[in-house]
N, CA, C and O of each residue as an XYZ file, in Angstrom:
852
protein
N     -18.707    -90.739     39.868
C     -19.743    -90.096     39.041
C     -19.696    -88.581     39.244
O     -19.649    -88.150     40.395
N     -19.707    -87.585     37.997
C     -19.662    -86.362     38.050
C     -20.973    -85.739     38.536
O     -21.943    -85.861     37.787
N     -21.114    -85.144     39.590
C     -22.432    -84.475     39.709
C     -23.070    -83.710     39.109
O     -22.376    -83.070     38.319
N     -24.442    -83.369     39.099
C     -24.743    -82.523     38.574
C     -25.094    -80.984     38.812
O     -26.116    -80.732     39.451
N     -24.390    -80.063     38.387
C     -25.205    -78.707     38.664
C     -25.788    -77.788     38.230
O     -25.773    -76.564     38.098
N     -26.485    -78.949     37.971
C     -27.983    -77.892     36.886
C     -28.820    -77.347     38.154
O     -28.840    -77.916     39.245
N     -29.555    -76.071     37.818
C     -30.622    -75.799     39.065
C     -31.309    -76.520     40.518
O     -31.435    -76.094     41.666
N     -31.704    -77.924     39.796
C     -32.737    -78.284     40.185
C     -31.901    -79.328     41.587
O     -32.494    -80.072     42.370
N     -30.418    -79.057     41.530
C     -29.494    -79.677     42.649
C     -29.877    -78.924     43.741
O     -30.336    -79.428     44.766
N     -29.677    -77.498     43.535
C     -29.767    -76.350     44.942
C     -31.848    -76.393     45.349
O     -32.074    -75.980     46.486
N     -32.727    -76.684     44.807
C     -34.014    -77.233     45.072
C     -34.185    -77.432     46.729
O     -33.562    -78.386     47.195
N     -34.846    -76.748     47.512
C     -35.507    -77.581     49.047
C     -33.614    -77.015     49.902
O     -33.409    -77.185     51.104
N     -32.745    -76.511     49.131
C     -31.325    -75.869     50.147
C     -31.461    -74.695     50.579
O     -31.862    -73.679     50.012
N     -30.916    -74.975     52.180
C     -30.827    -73.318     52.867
C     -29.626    -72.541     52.200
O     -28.694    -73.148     51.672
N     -29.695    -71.270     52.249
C     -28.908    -70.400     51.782
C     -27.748    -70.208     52.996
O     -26.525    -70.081     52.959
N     -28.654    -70.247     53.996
C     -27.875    -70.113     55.412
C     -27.573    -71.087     56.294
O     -27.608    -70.966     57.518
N     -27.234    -72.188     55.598
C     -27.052    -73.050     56.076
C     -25.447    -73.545     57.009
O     -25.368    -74.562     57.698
N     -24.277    -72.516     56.789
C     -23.412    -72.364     57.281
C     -22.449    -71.268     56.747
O     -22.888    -70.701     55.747
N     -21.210    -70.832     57.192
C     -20.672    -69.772     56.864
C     -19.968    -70.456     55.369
O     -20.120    -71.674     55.280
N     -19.271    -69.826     54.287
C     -18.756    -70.242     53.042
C     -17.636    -71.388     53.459
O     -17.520    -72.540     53.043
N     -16.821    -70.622     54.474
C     -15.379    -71.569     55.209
C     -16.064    -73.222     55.459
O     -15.380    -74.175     55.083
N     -17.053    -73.404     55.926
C     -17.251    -74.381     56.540
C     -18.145    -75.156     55.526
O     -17.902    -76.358     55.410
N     -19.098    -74.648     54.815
C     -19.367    -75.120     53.495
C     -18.427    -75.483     52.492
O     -18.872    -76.152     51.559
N     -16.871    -75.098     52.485
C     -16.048    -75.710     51.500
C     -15.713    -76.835     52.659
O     -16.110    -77.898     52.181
N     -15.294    -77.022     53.652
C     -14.592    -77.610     54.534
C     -15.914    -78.922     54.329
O     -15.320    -79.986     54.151
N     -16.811    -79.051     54.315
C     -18.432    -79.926     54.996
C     -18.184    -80.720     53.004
O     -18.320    -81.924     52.790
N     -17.811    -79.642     51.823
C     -17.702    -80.017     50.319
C     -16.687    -80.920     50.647
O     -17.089    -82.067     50.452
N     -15.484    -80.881     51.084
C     -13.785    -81.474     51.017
C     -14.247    -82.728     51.499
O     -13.968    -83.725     50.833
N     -14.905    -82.845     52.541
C     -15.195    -84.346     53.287
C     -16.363    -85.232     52.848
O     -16.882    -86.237     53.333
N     -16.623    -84.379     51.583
C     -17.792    -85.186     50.777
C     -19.254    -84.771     50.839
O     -19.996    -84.998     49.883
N     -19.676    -84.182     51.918
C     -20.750    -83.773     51.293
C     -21.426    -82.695     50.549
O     -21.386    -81.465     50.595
N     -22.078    -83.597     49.830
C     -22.750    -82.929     48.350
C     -23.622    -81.714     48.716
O     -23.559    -80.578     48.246
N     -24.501    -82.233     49.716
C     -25.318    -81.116     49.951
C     -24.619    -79.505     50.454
O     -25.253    -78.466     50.267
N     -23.567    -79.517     50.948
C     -22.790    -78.570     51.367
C     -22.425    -77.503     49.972
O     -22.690    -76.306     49.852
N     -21.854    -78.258     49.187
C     -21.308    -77.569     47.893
C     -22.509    -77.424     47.132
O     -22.298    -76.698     46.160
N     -24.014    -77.948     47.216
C     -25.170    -77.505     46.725
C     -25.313    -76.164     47.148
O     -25.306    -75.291     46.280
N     -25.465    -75.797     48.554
C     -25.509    -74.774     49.118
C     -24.696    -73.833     48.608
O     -25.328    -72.778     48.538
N     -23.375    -73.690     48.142
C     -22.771    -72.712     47.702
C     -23.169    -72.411     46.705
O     -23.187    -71.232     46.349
N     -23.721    -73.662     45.771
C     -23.884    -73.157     44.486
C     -25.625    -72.300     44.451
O     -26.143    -71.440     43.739
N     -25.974    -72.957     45.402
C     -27.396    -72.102     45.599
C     -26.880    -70.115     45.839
O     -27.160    -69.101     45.199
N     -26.230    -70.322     46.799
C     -25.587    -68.941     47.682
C     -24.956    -67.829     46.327
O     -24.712    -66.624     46.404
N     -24.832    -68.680     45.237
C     -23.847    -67.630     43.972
C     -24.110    -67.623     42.905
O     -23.583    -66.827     42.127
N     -25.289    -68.787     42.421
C     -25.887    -69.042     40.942
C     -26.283    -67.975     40.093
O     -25.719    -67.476     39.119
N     -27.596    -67.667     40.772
C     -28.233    -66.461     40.085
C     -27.423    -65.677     39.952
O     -26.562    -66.002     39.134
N     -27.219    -64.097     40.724
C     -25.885    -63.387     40.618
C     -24.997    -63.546     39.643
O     -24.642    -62.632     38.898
N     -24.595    -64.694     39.592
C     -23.286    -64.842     38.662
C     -24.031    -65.515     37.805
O     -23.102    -66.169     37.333
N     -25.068    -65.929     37.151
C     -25.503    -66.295     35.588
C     -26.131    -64.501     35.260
O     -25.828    -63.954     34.199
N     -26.648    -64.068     35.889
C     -26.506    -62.756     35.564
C     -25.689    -61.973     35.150
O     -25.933    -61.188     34.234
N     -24.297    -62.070     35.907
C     -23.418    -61.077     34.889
C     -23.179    -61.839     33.740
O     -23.431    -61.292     32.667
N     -22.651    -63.234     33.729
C     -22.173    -64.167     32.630
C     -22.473    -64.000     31.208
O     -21.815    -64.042     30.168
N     -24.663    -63.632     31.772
C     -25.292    -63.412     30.458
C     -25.032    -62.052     29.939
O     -24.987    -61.860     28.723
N     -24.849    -61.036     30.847
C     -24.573    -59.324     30.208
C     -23.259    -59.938     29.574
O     -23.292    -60.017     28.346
N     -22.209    -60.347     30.142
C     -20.851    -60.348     29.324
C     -21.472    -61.534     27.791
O     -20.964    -61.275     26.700
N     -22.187    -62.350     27.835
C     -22.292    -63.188     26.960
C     -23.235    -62.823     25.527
O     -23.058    -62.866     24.310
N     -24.557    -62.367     26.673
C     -25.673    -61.649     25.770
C     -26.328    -63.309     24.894
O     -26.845    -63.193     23.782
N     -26.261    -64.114     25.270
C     -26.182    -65.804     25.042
C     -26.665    -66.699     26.070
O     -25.740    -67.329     26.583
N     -28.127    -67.040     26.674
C     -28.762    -67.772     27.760
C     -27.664    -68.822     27.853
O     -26.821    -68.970     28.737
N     -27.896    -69.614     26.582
C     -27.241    -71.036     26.642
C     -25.217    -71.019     26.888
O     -24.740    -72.107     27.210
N     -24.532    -70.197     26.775
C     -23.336    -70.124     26.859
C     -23.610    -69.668     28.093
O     -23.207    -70.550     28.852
N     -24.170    -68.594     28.861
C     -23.745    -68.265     29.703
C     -24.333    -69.631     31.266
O     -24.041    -69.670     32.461
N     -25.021    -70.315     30.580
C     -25.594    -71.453     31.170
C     -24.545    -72.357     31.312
O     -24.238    -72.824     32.409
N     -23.930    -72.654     30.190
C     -22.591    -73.751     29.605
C     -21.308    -73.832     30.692
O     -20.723    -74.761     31.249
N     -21.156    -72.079     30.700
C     -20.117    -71.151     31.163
C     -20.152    -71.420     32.841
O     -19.214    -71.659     33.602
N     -21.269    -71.316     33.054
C     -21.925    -71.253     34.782
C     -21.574    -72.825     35.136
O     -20.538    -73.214     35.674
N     -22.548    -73.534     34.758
C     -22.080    -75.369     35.223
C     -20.438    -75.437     35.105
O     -19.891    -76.141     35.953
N     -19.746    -74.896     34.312
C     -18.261    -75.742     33.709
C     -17.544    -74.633     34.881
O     -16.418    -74.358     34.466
N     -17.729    -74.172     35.728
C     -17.389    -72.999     36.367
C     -17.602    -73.680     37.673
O     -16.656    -74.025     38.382
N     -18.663    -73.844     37.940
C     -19.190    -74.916     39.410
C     -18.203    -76.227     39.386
O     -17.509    -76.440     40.380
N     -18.129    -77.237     38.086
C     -17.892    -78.275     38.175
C     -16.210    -78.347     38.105
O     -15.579    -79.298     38.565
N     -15.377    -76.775     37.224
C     -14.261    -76.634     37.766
C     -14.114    -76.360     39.025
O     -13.330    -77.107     39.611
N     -14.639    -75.478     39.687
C     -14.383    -75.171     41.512
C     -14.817    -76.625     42.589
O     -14.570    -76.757     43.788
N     -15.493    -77.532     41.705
C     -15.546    -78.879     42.502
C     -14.546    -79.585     42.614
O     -14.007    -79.763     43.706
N     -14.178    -80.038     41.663
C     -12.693    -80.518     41.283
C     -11.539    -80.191     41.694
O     -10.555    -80.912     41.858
N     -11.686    -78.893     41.893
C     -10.410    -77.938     42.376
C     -10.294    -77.187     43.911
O      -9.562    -76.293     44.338
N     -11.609    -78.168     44.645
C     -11.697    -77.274     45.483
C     -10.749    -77.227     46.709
O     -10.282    -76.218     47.238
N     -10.583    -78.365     47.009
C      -8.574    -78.146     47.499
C      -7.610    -77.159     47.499
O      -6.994    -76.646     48.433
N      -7.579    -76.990     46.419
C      -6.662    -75.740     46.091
C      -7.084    -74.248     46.525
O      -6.294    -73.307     46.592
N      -8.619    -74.184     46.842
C      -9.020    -73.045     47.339
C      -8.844    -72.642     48.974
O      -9.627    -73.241     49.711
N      -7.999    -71.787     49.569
C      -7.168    -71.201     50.723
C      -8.186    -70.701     51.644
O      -8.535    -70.948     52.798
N      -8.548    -69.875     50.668
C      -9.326    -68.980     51.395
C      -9.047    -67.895     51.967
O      -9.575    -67.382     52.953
N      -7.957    -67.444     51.148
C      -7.826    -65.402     50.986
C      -8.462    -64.905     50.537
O      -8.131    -63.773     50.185
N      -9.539    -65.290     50.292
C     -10.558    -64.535     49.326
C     -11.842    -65.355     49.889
O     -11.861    -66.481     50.387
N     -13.269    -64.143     49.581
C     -14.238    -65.405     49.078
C     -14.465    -66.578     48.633
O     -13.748    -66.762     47.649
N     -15.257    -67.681     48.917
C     -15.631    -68.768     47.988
C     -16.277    -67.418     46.429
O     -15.703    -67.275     45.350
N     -17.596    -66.658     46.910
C     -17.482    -66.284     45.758
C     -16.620    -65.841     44.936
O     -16.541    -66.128     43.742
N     -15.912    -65.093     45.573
C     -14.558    -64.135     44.705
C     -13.963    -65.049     43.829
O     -13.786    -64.683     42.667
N     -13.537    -66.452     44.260
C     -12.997    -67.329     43.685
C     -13.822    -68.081     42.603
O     -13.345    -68.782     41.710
N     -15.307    -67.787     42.856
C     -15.981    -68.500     41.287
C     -16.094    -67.702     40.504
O     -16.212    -67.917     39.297
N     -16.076    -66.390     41.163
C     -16.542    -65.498     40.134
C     -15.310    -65.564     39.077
O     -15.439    -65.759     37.868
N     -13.950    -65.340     39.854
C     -13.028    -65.162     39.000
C     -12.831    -66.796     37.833
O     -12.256    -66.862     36.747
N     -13.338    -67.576     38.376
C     -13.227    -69.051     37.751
C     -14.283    -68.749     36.029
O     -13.947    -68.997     34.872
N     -15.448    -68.201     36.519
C     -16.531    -68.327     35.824
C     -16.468    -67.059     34.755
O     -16.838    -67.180     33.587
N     -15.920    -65.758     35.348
C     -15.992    -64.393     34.171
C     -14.425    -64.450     33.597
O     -14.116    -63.920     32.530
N     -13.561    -65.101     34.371
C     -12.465    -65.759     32.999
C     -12.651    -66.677     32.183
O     -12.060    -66.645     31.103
N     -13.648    -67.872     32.557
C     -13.848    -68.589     31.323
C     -14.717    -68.019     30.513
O     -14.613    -68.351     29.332
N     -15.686    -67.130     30.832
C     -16.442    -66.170     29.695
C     -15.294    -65.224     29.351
O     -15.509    -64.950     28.170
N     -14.692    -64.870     29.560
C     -13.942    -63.593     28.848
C     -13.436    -64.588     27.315
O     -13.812    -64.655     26.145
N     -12.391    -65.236     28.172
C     -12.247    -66.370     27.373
C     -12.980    -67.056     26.133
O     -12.676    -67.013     24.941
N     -13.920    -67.633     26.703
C     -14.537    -67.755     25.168
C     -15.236    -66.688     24.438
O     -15.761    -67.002     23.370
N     -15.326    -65.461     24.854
C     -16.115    -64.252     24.211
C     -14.771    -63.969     23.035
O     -15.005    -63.760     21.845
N     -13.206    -64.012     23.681
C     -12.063    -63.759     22.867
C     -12.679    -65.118     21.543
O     -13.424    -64.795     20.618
N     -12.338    -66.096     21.681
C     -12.630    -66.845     20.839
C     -13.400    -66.887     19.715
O     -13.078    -67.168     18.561
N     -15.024    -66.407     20.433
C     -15.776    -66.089     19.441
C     -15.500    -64.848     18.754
O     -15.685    -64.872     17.538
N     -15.278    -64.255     19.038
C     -15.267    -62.403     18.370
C     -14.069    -61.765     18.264
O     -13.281    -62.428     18.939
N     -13.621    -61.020     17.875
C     -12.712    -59.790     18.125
C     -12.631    -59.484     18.486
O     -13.837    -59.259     18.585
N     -11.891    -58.395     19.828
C     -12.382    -57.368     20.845
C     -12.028    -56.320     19.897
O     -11.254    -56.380     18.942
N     -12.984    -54.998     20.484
C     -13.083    -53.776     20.025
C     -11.752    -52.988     20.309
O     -10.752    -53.455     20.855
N     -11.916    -51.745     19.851
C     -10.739    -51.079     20.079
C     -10.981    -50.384     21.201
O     -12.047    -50.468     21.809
N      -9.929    -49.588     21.582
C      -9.567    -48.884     23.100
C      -9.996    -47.357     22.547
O     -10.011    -46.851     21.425
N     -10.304    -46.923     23.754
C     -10.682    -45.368     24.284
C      -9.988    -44.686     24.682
O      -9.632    -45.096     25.787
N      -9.442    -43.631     24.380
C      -8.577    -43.104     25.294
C      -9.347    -41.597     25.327
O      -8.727    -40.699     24.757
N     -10.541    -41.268     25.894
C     -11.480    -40.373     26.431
C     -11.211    -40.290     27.788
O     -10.663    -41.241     28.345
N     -11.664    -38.812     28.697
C     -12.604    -39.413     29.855
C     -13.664    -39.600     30.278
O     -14.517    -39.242     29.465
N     -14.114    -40.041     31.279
C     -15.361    -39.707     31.338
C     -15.859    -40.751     32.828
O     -15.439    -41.906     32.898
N     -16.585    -40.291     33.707
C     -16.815    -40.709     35.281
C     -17.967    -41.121     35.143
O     -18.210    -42.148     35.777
N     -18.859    -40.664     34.488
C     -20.314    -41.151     34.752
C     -20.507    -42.738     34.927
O     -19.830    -43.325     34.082
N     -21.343    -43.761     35.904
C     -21.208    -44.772     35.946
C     -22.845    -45.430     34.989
O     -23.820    -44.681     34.935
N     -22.883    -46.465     34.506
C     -23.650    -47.372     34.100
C     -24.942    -46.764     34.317
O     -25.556    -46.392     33.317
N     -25.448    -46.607     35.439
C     -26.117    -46.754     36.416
C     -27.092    -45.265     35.636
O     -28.213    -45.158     35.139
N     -25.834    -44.226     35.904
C     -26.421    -42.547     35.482
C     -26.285    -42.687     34.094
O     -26.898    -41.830     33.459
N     -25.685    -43.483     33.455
C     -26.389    -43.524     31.695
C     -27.847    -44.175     31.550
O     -28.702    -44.049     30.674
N     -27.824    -44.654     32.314
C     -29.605    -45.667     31.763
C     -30.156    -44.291     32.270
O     -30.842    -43.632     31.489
N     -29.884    -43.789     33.601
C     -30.798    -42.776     33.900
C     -31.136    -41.508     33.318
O     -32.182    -40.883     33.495
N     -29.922    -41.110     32.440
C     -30.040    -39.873     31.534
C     -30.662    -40.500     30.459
O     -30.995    -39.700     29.584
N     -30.897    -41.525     30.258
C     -31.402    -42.142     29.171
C     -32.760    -42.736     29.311
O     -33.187    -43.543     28.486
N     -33.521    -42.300     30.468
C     -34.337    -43.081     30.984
C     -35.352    -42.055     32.152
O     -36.004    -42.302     33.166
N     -35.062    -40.902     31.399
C     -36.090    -40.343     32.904
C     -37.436    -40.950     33.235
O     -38.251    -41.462     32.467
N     -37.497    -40.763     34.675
C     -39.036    -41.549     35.261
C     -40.514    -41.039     34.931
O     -40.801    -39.921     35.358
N     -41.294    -41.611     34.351
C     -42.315    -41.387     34.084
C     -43.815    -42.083     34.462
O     -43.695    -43.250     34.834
N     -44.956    -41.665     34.438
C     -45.569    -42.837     34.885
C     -46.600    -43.146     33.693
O     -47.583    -43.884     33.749
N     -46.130    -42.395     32.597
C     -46.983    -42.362     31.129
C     -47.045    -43.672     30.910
O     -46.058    -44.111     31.501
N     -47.572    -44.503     30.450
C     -47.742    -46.132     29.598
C     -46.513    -45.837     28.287
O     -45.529    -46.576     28.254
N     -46.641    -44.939     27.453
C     -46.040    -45.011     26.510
C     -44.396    -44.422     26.698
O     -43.617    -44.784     25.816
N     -43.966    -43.727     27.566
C     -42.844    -43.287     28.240
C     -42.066    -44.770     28.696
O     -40.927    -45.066     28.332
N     -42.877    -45.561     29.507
C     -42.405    -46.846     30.192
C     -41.846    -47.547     28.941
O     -40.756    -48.119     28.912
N     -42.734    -47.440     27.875
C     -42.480    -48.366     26.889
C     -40.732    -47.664     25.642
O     -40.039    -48.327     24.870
N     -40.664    -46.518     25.921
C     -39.779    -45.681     25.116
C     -38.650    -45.945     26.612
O     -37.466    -46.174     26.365
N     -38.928    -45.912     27.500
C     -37.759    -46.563     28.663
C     -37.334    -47.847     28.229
O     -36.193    -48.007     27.796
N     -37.975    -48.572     28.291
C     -37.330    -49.928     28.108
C     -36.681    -50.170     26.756
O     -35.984    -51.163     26.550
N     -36.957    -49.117     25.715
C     -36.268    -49.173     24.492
C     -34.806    -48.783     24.159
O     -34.005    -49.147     23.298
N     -34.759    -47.273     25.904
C     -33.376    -46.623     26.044
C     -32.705    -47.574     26.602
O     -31.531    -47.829     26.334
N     -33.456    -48.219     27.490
C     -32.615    -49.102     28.024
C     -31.797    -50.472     27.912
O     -30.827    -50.908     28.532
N     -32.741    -51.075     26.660
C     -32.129    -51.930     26.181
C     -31.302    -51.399     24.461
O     -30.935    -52.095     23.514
N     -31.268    -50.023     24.661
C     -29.730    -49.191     23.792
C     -28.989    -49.466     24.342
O     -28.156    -50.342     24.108
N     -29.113    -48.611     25.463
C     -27.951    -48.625     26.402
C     -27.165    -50.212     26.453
O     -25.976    -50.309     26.151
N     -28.037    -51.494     26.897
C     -27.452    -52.769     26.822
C     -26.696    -52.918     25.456
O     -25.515    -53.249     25.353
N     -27.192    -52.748     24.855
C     -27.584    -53.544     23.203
C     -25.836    -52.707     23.127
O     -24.862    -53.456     23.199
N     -25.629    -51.304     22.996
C     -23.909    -50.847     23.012
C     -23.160    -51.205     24.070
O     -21.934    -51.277     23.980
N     -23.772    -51.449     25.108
C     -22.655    -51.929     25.815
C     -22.052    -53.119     25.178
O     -20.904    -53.497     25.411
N     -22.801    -53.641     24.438
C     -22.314    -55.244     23.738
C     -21.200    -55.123     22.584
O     -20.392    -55.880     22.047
N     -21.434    -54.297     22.522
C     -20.031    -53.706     21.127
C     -18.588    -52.963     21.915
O     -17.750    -52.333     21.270
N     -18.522    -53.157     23.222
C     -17.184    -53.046     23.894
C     -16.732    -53.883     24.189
O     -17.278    -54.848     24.725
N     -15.072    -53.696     23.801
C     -14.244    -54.807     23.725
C     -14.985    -55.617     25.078
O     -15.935    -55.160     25.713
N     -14.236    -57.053     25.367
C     -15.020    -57.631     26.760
C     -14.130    -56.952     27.898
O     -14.706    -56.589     28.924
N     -13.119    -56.812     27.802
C     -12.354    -55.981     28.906
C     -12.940    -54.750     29.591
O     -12.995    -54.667     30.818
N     -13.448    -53.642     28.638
C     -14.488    -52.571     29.047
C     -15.502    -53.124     29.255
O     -16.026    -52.474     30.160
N     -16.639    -54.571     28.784
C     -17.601    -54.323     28.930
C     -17.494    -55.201     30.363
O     -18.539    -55.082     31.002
N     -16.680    -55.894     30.906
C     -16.381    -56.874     32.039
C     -15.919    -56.056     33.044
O     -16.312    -56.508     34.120
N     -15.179    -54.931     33.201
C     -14.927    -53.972     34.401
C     -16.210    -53.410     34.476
O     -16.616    -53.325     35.635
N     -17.088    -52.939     33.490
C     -18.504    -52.058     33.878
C     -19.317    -52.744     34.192
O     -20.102    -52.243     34.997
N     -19.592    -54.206     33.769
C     -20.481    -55.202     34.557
C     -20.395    -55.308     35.851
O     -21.311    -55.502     36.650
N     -19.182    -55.168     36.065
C     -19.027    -55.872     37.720
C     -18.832    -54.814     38.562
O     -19.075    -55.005     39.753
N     -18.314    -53.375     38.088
C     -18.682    -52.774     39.044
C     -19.980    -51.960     38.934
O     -20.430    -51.720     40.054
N     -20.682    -51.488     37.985
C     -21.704    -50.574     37.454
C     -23.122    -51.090     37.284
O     -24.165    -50.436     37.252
N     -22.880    -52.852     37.148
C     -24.157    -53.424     37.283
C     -24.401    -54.423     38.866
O     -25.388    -54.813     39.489
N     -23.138    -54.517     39.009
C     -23.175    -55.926     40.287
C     -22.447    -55.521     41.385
O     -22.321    -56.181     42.417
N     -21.855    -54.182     41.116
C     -21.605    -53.490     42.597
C     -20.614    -54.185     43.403
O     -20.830    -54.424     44.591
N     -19.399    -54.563     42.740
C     -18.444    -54.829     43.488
C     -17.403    -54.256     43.409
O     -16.889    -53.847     42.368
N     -16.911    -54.150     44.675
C     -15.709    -53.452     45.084
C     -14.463    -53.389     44.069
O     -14.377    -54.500     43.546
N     -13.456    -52.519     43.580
C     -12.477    -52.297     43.236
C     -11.280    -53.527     43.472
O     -10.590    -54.148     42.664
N     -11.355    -53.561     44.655
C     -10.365    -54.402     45.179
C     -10.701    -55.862     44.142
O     -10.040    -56.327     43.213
N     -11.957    -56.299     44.732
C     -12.627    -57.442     44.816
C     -12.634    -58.040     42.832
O     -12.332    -59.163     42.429
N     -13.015    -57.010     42.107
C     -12.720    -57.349     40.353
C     -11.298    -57.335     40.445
O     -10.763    -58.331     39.959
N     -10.335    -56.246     41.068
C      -9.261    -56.455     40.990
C      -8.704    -58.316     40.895
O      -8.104    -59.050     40.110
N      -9.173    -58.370     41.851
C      -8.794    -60.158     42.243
C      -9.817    -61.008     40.895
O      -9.295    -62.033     40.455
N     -10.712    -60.745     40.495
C     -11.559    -61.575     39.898
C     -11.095    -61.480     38.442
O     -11.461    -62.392     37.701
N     -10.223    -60.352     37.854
C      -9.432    -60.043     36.808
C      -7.872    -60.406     36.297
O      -7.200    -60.497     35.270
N      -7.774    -60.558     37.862
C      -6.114    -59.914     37.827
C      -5.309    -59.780     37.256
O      -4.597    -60.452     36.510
N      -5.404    -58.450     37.736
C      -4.985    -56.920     37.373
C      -5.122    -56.311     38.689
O      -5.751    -56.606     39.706
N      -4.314    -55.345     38.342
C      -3.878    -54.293     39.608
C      -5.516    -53.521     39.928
O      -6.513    -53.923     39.329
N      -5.573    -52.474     40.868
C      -6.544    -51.882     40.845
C      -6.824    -50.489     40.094
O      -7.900    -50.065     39.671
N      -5.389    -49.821     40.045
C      -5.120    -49.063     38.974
C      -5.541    -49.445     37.577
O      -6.052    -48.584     36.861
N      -5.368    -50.635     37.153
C      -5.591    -51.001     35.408
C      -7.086    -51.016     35.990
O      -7.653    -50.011     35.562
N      -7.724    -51.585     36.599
C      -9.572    -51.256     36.774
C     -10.620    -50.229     36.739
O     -11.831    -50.229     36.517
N      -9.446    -49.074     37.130
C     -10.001    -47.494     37.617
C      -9.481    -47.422     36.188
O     -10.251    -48.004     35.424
N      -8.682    -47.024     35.733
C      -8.500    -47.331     33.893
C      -9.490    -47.641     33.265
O     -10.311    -46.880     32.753
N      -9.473    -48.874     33.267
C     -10.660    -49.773     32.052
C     -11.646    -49.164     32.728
O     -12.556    -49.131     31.899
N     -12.190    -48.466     34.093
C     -13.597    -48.639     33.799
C     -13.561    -47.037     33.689
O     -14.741    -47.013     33.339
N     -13.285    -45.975     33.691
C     -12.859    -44.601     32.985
C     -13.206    -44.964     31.118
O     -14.116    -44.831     30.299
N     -12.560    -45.202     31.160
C     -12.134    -45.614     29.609
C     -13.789    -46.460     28.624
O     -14.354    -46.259     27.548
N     -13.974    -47.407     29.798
C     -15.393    -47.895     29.271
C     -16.470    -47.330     29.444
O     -17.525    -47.422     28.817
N     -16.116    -46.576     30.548
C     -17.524    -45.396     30.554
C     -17.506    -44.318     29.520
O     -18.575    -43.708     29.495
N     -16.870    -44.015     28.902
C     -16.315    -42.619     28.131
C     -16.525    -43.331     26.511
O     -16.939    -42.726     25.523
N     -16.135    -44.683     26.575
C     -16.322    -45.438     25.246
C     -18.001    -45.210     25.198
O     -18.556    -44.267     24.633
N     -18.478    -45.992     25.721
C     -20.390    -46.081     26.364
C     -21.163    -44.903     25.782
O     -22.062    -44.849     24.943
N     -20.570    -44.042     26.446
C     -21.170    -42.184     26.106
C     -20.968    -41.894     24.731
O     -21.837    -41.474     23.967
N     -19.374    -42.221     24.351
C     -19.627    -41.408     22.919
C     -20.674    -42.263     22.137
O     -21.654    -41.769     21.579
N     -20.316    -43.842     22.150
C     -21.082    -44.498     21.162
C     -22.632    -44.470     21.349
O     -23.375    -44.375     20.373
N     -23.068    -44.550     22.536
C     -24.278    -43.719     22.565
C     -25.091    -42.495     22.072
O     -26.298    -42.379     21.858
N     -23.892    -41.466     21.937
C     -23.983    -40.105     21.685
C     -23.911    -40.127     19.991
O     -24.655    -39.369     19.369
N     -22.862    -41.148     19.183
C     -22.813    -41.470     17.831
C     -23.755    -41.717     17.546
O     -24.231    -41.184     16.544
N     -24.552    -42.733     18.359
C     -25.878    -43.697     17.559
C     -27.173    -42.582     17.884
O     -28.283    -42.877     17.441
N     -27.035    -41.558     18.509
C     -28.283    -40.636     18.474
C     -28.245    -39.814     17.335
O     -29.191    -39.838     16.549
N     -27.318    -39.123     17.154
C     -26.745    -38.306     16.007
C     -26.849    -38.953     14.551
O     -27.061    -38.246     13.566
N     -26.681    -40.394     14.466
C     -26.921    -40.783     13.510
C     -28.827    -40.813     13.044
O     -29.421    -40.496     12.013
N     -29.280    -41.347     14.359
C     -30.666    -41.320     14.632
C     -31.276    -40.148     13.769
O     -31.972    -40.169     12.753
N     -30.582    -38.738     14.814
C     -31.350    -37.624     14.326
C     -31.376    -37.555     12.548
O     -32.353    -37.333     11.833
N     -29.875    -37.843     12.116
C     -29.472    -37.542     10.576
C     -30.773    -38.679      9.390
O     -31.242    -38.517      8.263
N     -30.890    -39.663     10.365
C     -31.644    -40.398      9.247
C     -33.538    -39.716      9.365
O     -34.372    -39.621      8.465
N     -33.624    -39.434     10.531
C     -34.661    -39.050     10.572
C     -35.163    -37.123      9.338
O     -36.038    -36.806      8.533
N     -34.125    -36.553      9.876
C     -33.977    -35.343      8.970
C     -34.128    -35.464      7.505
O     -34.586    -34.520      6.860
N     -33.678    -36.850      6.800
C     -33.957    -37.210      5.561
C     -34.923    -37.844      4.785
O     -35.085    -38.009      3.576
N     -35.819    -38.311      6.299
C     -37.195    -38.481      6.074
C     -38.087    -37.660      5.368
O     -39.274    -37.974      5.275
């Protein structure tokens, strides 16, 4: 019988219940509750980026279980040169890349520069205020800012997720992509610089329609 890993499996599980090594090792010899624990230890996190790359609850939901229930199946094959996470992540944001290709087109390429990270666009886009109506014109920049990130190819918008929203290492997407670390420092140059102009387009257009008011 295929298990299940909907939420309500990881329910009443320690997070710390052993190191990852020994939680796959405690999964291999059958128990369930062990590989609950991992999936408790990486769920959230990773339905979080799934949904920025997806922008889709239910796919990135789809995406997450078929991601768990491949690394169950397969978990043998996992060494352990890497994270247990490293290894779902890469299981779970290739099968979203994957079906994002399927559904859509990817966008075209950038060849700009530009360094600024994720992080300092919401913030130029977002100064702090403690006005009621400021908070409310924040959350409007900020879900711009999302709303274009969604119109980059998934390649730009999947290097800036993971390092600009989820803070992982170079190396570490390197492996979860693979791709060199050079093509990463690339794509995410390139997706930051894409980000800015189209940001910078959609204000300009802003101002022009407003002027004709």
């Amino acid at each position: 019988m295929v298990q299940d890993f909907s939420p309500k499996l990881t329910e009443g599980l320690s997070s710390e219940s052993g190191s990852e090594m020994d939680l796959v090792s405690r999964s291999l010899a059958g128990d369930q509750d062990a590989f609950g624990i991992l999936i408790a230890q990486n769920q959230a996190r990773l339905f979080h980026v799934l949904f920025r790359l997806l922008r889709d609850t239910e796919d990135a939901q789809d995406i997450l279980q078929e991601a768990f229930l491949n690394a169950f199946l397969n978990l043998g094959k996992f060494q352990g040169h890497s994270k247990f996470s490293t290894w779902i992540y890469r299981i779970a944001v290739n099968a979203a890349i994957s079906h994002k290709r399927k559904r859509k087109p990817v966008g075209g390429q950038w060849d700009g520069g530009g360094k600024d990270n994720l992080h300092e666009v919401l913030a130029s886009k977002c100064k702090p205020s403690d006005a009621p109506h400021f908070q409310m014109e924040t959350a409007e920049k900020r879900n711009e800012v999302l709303t274009t990130l969604n119109t980059l190819s998934i390649e730009h918008r999947s290097v800036l997720i993971l390092k600009d929203l989820d803070n992982l290492k170079y190396e570490t997407i390197a492996e979860i992509l693979n791709v060199p670390i050079g093509t990463v420092r690339s794509r995410l140059n390139r997706a930051r610089a894409e980000l800015r102009q189209r940001l910078s387009n959609s204000e300009d257009l802003g101002k022009g329609l407003e002027a004709k008011q």
